[in-house]
Each structure stands twice: as C-alpha cells, then as structure tokens.
N, C-alpha and C positions, 0 to 999 in steps of 0.2 A: 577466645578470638574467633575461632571457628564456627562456635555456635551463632556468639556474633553475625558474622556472616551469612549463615541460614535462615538466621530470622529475618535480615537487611530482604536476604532475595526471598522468602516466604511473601513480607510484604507488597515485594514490588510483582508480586507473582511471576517470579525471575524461574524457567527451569535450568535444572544443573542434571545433567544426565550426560555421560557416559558409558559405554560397553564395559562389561564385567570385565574381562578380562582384554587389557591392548595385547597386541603381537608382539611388541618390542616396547620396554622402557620408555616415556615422555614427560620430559623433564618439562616443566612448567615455563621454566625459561627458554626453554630451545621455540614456545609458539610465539617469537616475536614478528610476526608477520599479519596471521590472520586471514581471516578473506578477506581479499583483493578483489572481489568485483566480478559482474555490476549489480547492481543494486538496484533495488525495484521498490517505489513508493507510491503506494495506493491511497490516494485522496477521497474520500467521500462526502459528498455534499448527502447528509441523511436525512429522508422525509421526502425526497422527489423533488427536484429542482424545477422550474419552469423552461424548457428550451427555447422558446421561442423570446427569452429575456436574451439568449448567450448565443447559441450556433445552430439554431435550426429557425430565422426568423421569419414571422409568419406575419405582415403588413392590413391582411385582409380580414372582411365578417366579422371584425368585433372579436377575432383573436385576440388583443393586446388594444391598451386604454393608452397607451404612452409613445407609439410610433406609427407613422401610417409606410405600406407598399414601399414610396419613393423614398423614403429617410433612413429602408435596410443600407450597412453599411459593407463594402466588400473589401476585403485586401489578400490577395492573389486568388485563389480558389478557394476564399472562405466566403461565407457572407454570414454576417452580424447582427444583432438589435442594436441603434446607439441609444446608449446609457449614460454619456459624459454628462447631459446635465440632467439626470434624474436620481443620481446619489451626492450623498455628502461625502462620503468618507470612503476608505478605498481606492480599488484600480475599475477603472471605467474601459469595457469593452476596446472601445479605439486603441487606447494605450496597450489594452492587452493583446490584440490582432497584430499589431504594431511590433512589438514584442518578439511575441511567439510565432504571429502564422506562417513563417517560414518552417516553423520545426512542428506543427502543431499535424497531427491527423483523425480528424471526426468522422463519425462514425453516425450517420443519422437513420432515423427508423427502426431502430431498435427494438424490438419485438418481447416485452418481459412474459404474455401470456395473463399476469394477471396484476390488479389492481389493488393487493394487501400488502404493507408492508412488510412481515415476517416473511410469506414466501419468496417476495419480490426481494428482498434484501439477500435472502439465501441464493436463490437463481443466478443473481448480479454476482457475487461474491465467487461461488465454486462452480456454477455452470451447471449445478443440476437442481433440475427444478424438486422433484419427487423424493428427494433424498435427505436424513438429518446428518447423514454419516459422513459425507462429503467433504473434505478440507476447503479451505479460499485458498487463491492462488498466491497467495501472500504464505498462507503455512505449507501449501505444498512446495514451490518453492524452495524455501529456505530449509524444508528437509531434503531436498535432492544437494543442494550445491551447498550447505553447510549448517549440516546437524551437530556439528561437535562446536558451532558459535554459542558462547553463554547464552547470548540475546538474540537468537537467529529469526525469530516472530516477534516482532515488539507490534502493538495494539493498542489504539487510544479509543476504542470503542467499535458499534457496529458488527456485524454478524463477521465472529472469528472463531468460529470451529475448525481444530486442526487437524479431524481425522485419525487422531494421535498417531500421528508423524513426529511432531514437532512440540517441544512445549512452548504454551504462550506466556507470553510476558510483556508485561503493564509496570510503565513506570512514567509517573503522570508527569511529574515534575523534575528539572534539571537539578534542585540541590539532591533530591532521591537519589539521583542516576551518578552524583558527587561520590555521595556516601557509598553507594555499593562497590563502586570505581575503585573506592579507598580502604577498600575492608580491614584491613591491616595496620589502618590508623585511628586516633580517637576520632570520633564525631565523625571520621572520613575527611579529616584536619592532615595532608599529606603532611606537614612538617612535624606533626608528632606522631611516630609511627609507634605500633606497641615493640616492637624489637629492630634493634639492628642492622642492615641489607645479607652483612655473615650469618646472622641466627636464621634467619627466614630460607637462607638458602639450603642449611644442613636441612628446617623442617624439610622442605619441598623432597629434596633427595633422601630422604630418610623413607617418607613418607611412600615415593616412588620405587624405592629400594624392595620394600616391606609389600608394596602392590605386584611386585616380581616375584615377590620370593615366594609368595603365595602359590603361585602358578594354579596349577586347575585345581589346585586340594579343594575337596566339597566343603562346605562350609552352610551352616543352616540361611533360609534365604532374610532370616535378618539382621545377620551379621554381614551376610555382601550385601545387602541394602545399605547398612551405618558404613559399611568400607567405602563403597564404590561413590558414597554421598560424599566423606570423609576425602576419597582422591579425586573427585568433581571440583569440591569445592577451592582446593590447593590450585587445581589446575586453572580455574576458571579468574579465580583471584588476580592471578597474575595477569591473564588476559584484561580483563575489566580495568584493569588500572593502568590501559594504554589510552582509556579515556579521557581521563583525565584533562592532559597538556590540549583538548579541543575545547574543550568546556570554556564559552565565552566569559569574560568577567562581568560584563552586563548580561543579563540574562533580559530576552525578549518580553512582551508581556501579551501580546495580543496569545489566543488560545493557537491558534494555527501555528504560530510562527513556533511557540515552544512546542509542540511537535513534531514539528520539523526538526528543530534543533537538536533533541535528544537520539531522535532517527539519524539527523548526518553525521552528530558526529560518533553514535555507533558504529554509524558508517568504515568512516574516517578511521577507527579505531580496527577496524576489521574481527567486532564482534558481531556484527545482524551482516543477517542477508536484506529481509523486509520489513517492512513498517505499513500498517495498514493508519494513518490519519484521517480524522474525522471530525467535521462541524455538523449540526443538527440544525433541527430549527423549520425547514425547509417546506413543513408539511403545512403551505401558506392555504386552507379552508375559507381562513378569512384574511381582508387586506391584502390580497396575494400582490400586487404589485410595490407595495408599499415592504415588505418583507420580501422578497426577493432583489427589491434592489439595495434592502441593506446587507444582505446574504451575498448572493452574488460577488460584487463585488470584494467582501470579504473574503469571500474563497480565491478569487482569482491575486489578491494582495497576498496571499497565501504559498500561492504558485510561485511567488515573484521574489518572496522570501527565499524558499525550497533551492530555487534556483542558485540565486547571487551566493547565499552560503554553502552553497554544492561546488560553486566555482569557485570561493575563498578556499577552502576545505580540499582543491584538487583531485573531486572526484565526477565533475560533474558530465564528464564523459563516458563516467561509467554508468549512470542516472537515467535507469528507466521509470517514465510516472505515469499513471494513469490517473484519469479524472470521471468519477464516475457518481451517479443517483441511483437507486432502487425503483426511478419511476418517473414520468415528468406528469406534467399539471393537466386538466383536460382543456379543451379548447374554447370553452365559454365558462362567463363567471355565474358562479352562484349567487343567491339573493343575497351573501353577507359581503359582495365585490373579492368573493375569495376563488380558487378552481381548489378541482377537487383531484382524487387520483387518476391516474392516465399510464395505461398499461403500455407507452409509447415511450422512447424518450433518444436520448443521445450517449456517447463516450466519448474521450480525446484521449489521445495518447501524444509523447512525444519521448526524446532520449536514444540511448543509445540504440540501433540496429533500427531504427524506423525514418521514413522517409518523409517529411513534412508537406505544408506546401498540397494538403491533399483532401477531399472529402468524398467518402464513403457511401452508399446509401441517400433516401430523402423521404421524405414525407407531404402525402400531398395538403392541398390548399385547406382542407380538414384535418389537418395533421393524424391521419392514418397511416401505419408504416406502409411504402412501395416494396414491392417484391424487385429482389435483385438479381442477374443471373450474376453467380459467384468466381467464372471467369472471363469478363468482360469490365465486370462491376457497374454496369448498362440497368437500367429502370425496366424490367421486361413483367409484367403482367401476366404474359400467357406462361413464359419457360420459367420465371425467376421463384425465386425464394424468398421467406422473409429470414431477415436477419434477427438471431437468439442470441442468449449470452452462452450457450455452448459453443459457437461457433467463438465468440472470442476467444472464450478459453481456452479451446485448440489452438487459435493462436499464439494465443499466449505462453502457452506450454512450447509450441516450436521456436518461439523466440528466445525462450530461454533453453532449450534446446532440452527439455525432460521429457518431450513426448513419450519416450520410449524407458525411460528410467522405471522399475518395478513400482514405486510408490504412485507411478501416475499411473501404471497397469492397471495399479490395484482399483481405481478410481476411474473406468473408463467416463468419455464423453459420448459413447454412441453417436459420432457422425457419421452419417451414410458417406462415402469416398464421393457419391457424385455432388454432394454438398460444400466436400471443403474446399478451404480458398484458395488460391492459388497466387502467390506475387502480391504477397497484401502489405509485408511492412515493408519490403524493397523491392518497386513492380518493376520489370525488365523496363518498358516504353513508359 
C-alpha cells in the first residue's frame, strides 16, 4: 500500500519530506487542520502577452489594428483595450474591469531588461535576472509558511525552480489529484479502502511509536532515508485525503479552470501554500491580434473561474493572485501582422492585503517604460526609476511578510533602500 503510494506521488512529482527526526510525536491524525492561509496563485500568460490588448492601451501610430485613442475604455482608475466585440468565446475586457477593477492593481512599465524568453521568464518568476539558483516566489513562499504541506508548490508549467527549498509538484489532472488523495483505497475508490479506519490507525501509531523510539540512534543514511520516507508517507496520507470531500463531481474542462481547481481545493484542504498556473501560446509572431484575442480572453475567463470557486470553497479572502507574462509584444507589427518580443510589459495583482482600484507606473505613447519616483509613484524622468521585477519581488515577499525569514536571506534582492517602495499594496492617501 505504501509503496503504492510512492509511486502515486513519484508520478505526480508529489515531494514528501520531512525532518529526520520531530521533537515530539505526530500522530497523523492530530494534522486535521492544515494551512489556513493565504494562499497565493500565480497565473501566467507564457510567451509575452500583448498589453496594450488588456491594461496598458495604446489608441495611437498603428500600435493596435482593432481600436483607435477615443474607443480606450476606463472604469475608476483603469483604462482598457475594448475587446467585447473582437472575441468569440470568453471574458471580454469590459466585463472583466466590471468585475474586478475595484480590486484589481496594475502595475505598467515594467522593465524585464531583456527580450528572451528563458531569461525573461526567470527574472519575472524569482526576481533575479543573473541567477539559475534562485527559487520563484511561489517556491519560496510556500517553503517559509508551509514546508511540512504534502503539496506546498504545486505547478502546471513555466519557470519553477525551487532553490531547493521546497519540493515541486505536478499533478495535471483532478482524477490524479483523486487518487493520491485516496492512497489507502483501491484505484483511490474512497469506498473500498485496503483496510479498516482501526487497522490504519494502529499502522499510523505504530509507525509514529517506532519513529520515537528510535530517537537520535545513528543509523546508516539509507535506512533514515526508507524511514523518514516510510513516516512522510503515513503522515502525509492522511493529509491528502482531506481533499477529497472538495473534489467537484463534474470536473471542469477548459485547461485554466482545471488548474485552478486542483490549486483551490488544495487550498481548501490546507495542503499547498502556492500554485503557480499557466496557459502558453502567447508568443503571437504572427497573427498577433487574431491570437491574442482568443488568449486573452481565455485567461481572464480563467481568473473569473479562480475566483467564484475560491468563494464556493470559503477561501477566497484568503486569495492572493497575480497575473503576470515574461514580456509583452513590441509596438509595430511585423511583415507576417504578428509583433514580436518587447522587453516592456505589465502585472496585476489583487486578493488579500492589497488595495484595488489603482495603477502603477506607464508607458509612454511608444510604449517605452516611464521612470517612476518610488515614493510618490509620479512619472518623474529626471529623479525616477524604472520599474524591475526585483522590485516586485520585495514586494512580494513583504506581503507575505518573509522578507526577513532565513530562506529569503539566503536569496537576497539587492535593492538599494533608496529604491524601495513604500505604501504599495496599502498606500496611506
């Protein structure tokens, strides 16, 4: 059965790790809680999304073939591309501002540095450009505020180096996520379990009994490897199968929405901290209008998923999400009506501890990023700065309040003090 189970989470590239040795006894069943939150869900539009389709709209010069200047759309301090009648399927910008732009905060001018995808997807990701060692703020994360979660990184693709902090784990599909859930039953078939709820419990405490009695005796190291796997797995079993009772009977079908899905209700189930979600496609060379607005939209019907089942699920106030590209498009099309890469682009954020209703940064009538001064948040040229993805990342990290945790030590951002921001996700005025 056991085995069973290591092969389930081999597959799913599930890690199961634990400390050699806990300080006190933990009985399997005493983790009926979890982590409680919040929870952070990293959407990635892959290949460089075009901003001037979504939140950074650009009317002028033969920017964009599908809107002119007067047709940008605004709703409180956003402004928009409209899209309502240039996709078929999907959420159309309006509906999406509609929506969200009370809770929404963009981030424009975005400074990636450079125009490849590999590096630009790593930069975006962990904040450092120069580095492969670097974790994404999705693995760093969920190694601060809950490393001991079976599925504390879960990943559907896109640059997820975890700086080994953290193990990653992939699990594509909701019947996978069934089965692991159910380790202890056939096929992951809750109603035929391999033994009785009394026999599983002697294991559990047997098992826990035998990982005590041991105490520090030395022991060759792969024999506490098969142990320490051996009390991982016992432990984490029991966790995993609070997943279960989330797991909808219809399963979604679009790509986005089933990653979503197996994220919240890890969520729910208070096995993950983060989930890094991811659609491709993006890297529109050619037909860029025609493919971003079946992209786009897809993504934001995505968000809209995320959401509603974060709110069924009663977590969705604990739900921070980012929405992010490795790049956006360049400002004129190529000879095949496609753009190409553009070391420029956007973010949005919204969720718990952040203030909506807000944008960030701009770019001017060339879509070149504006330099910002970083405590005003004013367009200044001579004083300002341009905006990096280190600078999110500081962010980022103070919001989830790890800036100062040893594993983000390990992993500095190098921002100069007179650089960082100040009153970004909740500005006093």
């Amino acid at each position: 059965m056991r085995r069973q189970f290591l092969k389930w989470c081999g597959l799913a590239g599930v890690g199961l790790a634990v400390p050699y040795r806990f300080q006190e006894t933990t009985y399997a069943s005493d983790q009926s809680e979890g982590y409680a939150g919040p929870y952070y869900l990293i959407l990635n539009a892959s290949g460089g999304w075009d901003t001037t389709y979504l939140m950074d709209p650009k009317g002028i010069e033969g920017i964009n073939r599908l809107y002119k200047q007067g047709d940008i759309q605004t709703q409180g301090k956003h402004t928009f591309a409209p899209t309502r009648s240039h996709i078929e399927e999907g959420m159309c910008n309006e509906d999406f501002y509609e929506k969200f732009g009370a809770e929404l905060l963009t981030v424009n001018g975005l400074d990636y540095s450079v125009d490849n995808h590999a590096p630009a997807s790593r930069y975006m990701a962990t904040g450092k450009l120069d580095s492969l060692a670097y974790p994404t703020f999705a693995a760093l994360v969920a190694a601060c505020q809950g490393p001991t979660c079976p599925l504390a990184f879960l990943t559907f693709g896109n640059y997820s180096v975890t700086g080994n902090l953290v193990a990653m784990s992939r699990v594509p599909y909701l019947p996978s996520l069934q089965r692991i859930a159910n380790a202890d039953a056939v096929h992951g078939n809750a109603r035929s379990p391999y033994h009785d709820p009394f026999v599983l419990d002697h294991i559990e405490r047997t098992i826990a009994d035998y990982h005590e009695a041991l105490g520090d005796a030395p022991q060759l190291p792969r024999a506490t490897r098969g142990e320490n796997m051996l009390y991982a797995a016992q432990l984490n079993s029991k966790s995993l199968s609070r997943v279960t009772e989330h797991i909808p009977k219809e399963l979604p079908r679009k790509r986005l929405h089933q990653q979503a899905e197996i994220a919240l209700v890890s969520f729910k189930a208070g096995v993950s901290v983060s989930a890094n979600l991811n659609i491709g496609q993006f890297d529109s060379h050619a037909n860029n209008d025609k493919d971003q607005m079946k992209l786009i939209p897809e993504f934001l019907d995505g968000i809209v998923y995320a959401t509603q089942r974060a709110e069924e699920l009663g977590i969705r106030d604990k739900l921070v999400i980012v929405l992010q590209s490795e790049m956006g498009r360049t400002p004129k099309y190529n000879s095949g009506n496609g753009k190409d890469h553009w070391s420029v682009g956007s973010i949005m954020f919204m969720g718990a501890g952040i203030q909506g209703n807000r944008v960030i940064g701009a770019t001017n009538n060339e879509q070149f990023a504006e330099k910002i001064e970083p405590q005003t948040w004013k367009v200044d040229a001579e004083q300002g700065m341009r905006i990096r993805p280190e600078h999110i990342h500081l962010a980022l990290r103070e919001l989830a309040g790890i800036q100062d945790h040893p594993f983000s030590r390990k992993f500095p951002l190098d921002v100069k003090e007179a650089c960082q921001w100040e009153e970004f996700w909740q500005p006093i005025s």
